[in-house]
N, C-alpha and C positions, 0 to 999 in steps of 0.2 A: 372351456377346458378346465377340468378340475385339476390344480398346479399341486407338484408334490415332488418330495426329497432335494435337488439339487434348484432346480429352481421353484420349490413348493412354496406356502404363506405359515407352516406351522412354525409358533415361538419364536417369530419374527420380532417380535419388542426390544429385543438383544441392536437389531442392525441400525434401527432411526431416530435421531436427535430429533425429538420433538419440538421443531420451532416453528414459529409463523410465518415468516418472511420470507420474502425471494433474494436469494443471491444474485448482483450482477454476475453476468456470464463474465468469465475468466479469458484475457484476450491473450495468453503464450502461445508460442506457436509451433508447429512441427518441427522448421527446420533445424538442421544439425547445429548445433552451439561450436562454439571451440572446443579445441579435444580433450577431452579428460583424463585419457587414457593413453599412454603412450605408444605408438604405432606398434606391431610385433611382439606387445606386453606378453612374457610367458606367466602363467598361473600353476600355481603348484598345484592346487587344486578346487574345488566349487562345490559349497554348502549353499542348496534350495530351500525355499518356505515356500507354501501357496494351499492350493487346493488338490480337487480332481484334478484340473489343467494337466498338473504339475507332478501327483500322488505316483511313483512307482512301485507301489508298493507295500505305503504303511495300510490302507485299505485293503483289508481282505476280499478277496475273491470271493465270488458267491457261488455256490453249490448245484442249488434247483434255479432251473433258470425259466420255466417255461410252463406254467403250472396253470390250472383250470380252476382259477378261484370263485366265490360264487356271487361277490361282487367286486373284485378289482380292487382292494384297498389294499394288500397285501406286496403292492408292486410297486416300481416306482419306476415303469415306463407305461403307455397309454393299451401297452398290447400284452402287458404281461410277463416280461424278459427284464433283469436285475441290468440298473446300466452298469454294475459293477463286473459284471462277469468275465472280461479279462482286467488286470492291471497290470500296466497301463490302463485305462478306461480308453482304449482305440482299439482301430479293427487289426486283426490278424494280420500277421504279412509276411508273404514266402517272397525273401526276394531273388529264390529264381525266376518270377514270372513276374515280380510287380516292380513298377518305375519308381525315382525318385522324377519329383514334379521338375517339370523342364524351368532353368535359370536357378537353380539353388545351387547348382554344383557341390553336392552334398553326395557323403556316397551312404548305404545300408550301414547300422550297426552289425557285428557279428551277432545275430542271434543265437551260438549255440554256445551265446551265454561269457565267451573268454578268448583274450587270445594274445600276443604279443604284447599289442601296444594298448589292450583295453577290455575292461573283464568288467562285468556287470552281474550283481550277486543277488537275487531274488530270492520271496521264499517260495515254498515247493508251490507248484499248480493245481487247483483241484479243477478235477471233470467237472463237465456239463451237464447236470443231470436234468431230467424231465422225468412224467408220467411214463413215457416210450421209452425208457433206459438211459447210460448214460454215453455221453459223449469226449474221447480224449482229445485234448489241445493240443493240435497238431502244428500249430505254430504261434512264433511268438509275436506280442504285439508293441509297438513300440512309441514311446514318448517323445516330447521335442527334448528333454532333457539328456535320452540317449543319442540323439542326434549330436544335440549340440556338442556332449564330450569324447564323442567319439571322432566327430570332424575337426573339435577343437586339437584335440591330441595329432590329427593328421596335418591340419596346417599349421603346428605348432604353438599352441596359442594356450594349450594348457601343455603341460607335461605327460613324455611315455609312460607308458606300464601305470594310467588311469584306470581305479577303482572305484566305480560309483554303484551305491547301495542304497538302498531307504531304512530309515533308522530305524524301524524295527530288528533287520539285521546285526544291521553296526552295533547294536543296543543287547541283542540275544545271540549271537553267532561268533565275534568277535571277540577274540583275545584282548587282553589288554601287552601282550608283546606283540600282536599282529597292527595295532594300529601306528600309520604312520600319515604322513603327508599326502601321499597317494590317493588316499580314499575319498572321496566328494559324496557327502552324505545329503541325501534329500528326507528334510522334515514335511515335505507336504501333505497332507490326507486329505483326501475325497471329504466331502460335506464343509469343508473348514470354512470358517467365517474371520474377518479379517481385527476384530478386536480381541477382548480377553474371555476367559473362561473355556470351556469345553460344552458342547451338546453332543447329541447323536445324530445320525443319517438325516433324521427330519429337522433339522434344527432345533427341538425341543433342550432346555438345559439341562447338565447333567453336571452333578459332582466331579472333578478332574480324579479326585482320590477317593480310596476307601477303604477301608477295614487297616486303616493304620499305616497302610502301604504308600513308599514313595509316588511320585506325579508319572515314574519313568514303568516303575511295578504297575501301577494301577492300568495306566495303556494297554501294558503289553498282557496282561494278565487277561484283562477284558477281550483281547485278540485272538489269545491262546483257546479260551473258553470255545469261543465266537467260531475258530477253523476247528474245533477237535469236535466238535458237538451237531454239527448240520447235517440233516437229514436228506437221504437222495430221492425222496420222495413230497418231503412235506414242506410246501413252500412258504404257509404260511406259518408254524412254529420258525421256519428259518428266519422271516423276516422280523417276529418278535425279538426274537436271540439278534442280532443284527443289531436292533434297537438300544442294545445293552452297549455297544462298540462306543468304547471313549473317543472322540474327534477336539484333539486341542487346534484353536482359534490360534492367527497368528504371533502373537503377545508370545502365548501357553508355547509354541512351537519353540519361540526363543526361551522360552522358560528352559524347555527342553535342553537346547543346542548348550545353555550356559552353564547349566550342572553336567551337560558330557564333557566340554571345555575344562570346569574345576577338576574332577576326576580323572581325566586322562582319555578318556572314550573316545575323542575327537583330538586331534592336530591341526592350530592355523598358524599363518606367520602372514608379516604383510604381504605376501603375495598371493593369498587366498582370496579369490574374485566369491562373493556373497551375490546372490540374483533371488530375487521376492517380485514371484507371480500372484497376485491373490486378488480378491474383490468382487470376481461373478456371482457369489450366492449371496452376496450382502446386496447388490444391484438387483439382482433379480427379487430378492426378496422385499426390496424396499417399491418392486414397482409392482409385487401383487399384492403389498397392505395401498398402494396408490387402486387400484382395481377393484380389492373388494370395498375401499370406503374409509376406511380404518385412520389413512391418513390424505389429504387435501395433495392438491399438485403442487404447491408450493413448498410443502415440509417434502415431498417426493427430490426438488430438485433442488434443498437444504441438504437432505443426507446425501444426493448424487456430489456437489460439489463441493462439502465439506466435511458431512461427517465422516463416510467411508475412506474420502481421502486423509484425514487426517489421522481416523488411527493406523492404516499403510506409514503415514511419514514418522508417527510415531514409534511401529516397530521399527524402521530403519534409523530412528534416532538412537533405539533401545541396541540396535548392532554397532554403530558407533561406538557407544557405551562399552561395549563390549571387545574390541579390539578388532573392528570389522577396518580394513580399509580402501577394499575397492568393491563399490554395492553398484547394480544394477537394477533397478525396478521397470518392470515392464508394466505400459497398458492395457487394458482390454481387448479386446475384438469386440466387434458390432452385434451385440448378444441376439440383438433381431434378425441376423441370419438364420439365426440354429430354429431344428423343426421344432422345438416345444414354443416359441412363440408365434412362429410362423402357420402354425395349424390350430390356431386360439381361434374362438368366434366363429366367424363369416369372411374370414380370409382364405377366397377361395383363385385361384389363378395366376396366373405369373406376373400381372400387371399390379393386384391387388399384394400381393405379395411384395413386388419390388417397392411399392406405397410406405408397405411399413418397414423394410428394413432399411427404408430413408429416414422417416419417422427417429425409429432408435441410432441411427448411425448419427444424428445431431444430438440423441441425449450422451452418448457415448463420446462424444466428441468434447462436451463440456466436460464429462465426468475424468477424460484423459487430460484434456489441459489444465484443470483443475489439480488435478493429483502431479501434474509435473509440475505445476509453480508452488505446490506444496514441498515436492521433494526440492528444488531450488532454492529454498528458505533454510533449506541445512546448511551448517558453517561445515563441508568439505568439499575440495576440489574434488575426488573421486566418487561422485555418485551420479548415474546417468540416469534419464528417461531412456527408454528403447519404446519407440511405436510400433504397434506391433498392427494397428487399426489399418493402417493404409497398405501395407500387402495383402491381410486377407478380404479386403472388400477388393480389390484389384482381381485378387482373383476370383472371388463372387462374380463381378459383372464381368468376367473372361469366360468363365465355365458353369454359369447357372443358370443364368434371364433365359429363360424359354423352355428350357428343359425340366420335361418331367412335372412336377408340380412346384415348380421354383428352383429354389434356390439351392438345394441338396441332393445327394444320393444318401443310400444305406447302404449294406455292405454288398450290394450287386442286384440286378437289375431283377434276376426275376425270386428275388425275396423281399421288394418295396411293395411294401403297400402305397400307391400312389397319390391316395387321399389324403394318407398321413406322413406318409417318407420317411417309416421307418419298418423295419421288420414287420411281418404279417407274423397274428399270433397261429400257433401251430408248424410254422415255417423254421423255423431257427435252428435245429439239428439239420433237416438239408441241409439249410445255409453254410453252416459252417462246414460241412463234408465235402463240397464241392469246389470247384476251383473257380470263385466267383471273380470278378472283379475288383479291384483294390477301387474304397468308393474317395470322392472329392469333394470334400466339405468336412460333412458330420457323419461320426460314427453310430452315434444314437439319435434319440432326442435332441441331448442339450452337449457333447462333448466330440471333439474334433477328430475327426479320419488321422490317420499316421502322414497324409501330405499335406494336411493344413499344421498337420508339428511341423512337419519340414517348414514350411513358411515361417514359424518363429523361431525355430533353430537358426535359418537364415538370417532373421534379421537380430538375431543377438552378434551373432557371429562378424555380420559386417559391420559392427562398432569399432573391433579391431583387425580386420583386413583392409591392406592397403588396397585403395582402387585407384587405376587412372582412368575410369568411366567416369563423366561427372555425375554427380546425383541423381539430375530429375530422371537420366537413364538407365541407372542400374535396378536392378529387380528389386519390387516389390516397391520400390518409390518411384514409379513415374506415376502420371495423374494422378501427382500430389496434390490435396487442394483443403480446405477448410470449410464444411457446408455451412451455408447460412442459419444462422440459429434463430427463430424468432418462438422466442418462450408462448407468446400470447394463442401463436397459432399450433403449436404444440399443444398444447392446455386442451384446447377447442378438437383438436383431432383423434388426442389419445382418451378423453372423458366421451365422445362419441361411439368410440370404435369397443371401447371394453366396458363402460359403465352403464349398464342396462339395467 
């Protein structure tokens, strides 16, 4: 499989410490520490960093989605469809017909956008366009981040009349008499990489500024360009233009958040809960320079367990710094479930399939323990791990083994391509017209249906909800366990299976 945009190999040099040695495996462990956080904690409000995971927003939407290019380099899914084309980067969802996943006890955001106790401000939505015309978004799609603060505001846990926006808003729309505590601004963008500086979609680097212009101008600028200028026909000028889109790295993000702080743009006080999701495209990227050669397996599982983890603890050293005082940093998920790695090579069947999302579920499993005895090494009481690894593999091997070609759905069954599990190309206007299926897993390739947000909306959430279930029973932590890690035979299985 040729790897591109989100988990691609382009200007990959940015992600890995080039060392020679192997790291001992990191022995901390999942379970719950003592409490950090005070049972009931109310939050005034919740500033995000991260990626796609995370992006509500500062990611533009893409335009042409479904184009007949004449050799597929113009795309960055395997079948021709932008994985950007709603943000959120999840599937659509009307929740008059579609469930929240049984045991989250989470209920829908309001999707029409606002409402009493919780109001979500986007920027506008472009159609769907194709060769065959174009198509209106008929529903909206939603993040764990709107999950979280919408359930959070309902069991109390942040404050009423929550306003959360992504800083391109907060940054272009926003008063400076309108901002107040209220507002929970998400700095995450699509493409983002977990240290400093700014690239584009493909990880390539790019200058943060230009033509003299501030870090905050230069973004937005680049954005403005990028939505006022796409063609509903031409997909590949769009995905040039696309290329030009600033993506500040997590470092650049706080850059961001510290000059809205001096200014006045943003409000915290210490009851502002801070949460930093980020690390999939630095992971993924670090294991296809491991693929094509570029680097050895042991500098692979040098930058798994220490380089990426450390610039993570460093941004969250850098929010400390900052007058952060209650920080949450999530884990990974087991990136070997999602279809762009799962349909690499000769991995063809459910069996061969669940092989390697075992495979990565032990490098994932270092790369999370690692990054929490990182974040442990900070001098504050208020900063948590949240696992986020053990509910969504829970519910892999709940709802995937056997179905289908593994371990995912698309966004309804009769728009999968079942070889590859995702959208069939020419298919994607149906798709979205009809009342398909709300899918379980992944929404694209490499980014998560709106019920695997719910799973980490869920387990942010039960940080701070009192439970009298004990642990190993309540959702998303039972068959908790630690899989065995043996680097030697790892080594021998992953230089097999992809080094030809």
């Amino acid at each position: 499989m040729k790897p591109h945009n989100h988990f691609g190999k382009t200007g990959l040099s940015l992600v890995v410490m080039v060392v020679m040695t192997v790291v001992p495996p990191v022995t901390a462990s999942y379970a719950q520490d003592k409490e950090m956080f005070p049972r009931r904690s109310v939050f005034s409000n919740a500033i995000f960093f991260g990626d796609s995971l995370t992006d509500i927003g500062n990611g533009p939407a893409s335009l042409t989605f479904d184009g007949e290019p004449s050799d597929g380099e113009y795309f960055t899914s395997d079948n021709g469809i932008f994985n950007n084309i709603y943000v959120p980067i999840s599937n659509p969802v009307n929740p008059r017909k579609d469930t929240i996943l049984p045991g989250t006890k989470l209920w829908f955001p309001p999707t029409k956008r606002g409402s009493r106790l919780f109001r979500v401000t986007l920027p506008p939505e472009l159609p769907l366009c194709s060769n065959q015309g174009c198509v209106k978004k008929t529903h909206h799609s939603l993040n764990w981040t709107e999950y979280f603060v919408y359930n959070g505001v309902l069991k109390k846990i942040l404050k009423q009349g929550a306003d959360l926006r992504p800083w391109i808003i907060q940054f272009n729309d926003t008063l400076a008499s309108e901002v107040s505590l209220r507002q929970s601004v998400n700095y995450a963008f699509y493409s983002a990489l977990s240290g400093e500086g700014c690239t584009n979609v493909n990880l390539f680097p790019l200058p943060c500024t230009f033509e003299g212009q501030s870090l905050q101008e230069s973004i937005f600028t680049r954005q403005d360009v990028y939505r006022n200028n796409q063609s509903s026909t031409n997909a590949e000028a769009n995905s040039l233009l696309r290329e030009t889109v600033i993506i500040p790295a997590l470092h650049t993000q706080i850059d961001i958040f510290e000059v809205d702080k001096d200014l006045g743009q943003i409000v915290i006080n210490e009851h502002t809960l801070f949460i930093v999701y980020t690390g999939a495209n630095d992971l993924a990227a670090a294991f296809f320079l491991f693929v094509e050669g570029t680097i050895t397996f042991d500098q692979f599982i040098q930058a798994l367990t220490i380089g990426i983890p450390m610039e993570i603890a460093g941004g969250v050293e850098r929010l400390l710094s900052l007058g952060a005082k209650n920080i949450l940093v999530l884990g990974q998920f087991n990136l070997g479930l999602t279809p762009r790695l799962l349909s690499m090579g000769d991995i063809e069947g459910p069996l061969a399939k669940h092989e390697v999302a075992a495979e990565f579920d032990q490098l994932l499993t270092l790369y999370n323990q690692s990054l929490q005895a990182q974040i442990g090494n900070l001098e504050s009481k208020r900063i948590k791990f949240i696992d986020i690894q053990t509910p969504i593999r829970n519910a892999a091997n709940t709802f995937f083994i056997g179905r289908h070609a593994g371990y995912f759905y698309s966004i309804g069954e009769q728009c999968v391509d079942e070889t590859a599990g995702i959208i069939q190309l020419g298919k994607a206007a149906s798709c979205f017209n009809n009342n398909v299926p709300v899918p379980i897993g992944f929404w694209n390739a490499s980014h998560l249906s709106t019920q695997f947000n719910q799973l980490i909306a869920a387990a942010v959430l039960e940080e701070f909800l009192p439970s009298r279930v004990s642990e190993p029973k309540r959702f998303g932590f039972h068959n908790r366990f630690v899989p065995q890690i043996r680097l030697d035979q790892l080594e021998t299985q992953l230089t097999t299976r992809y080094r030809r």
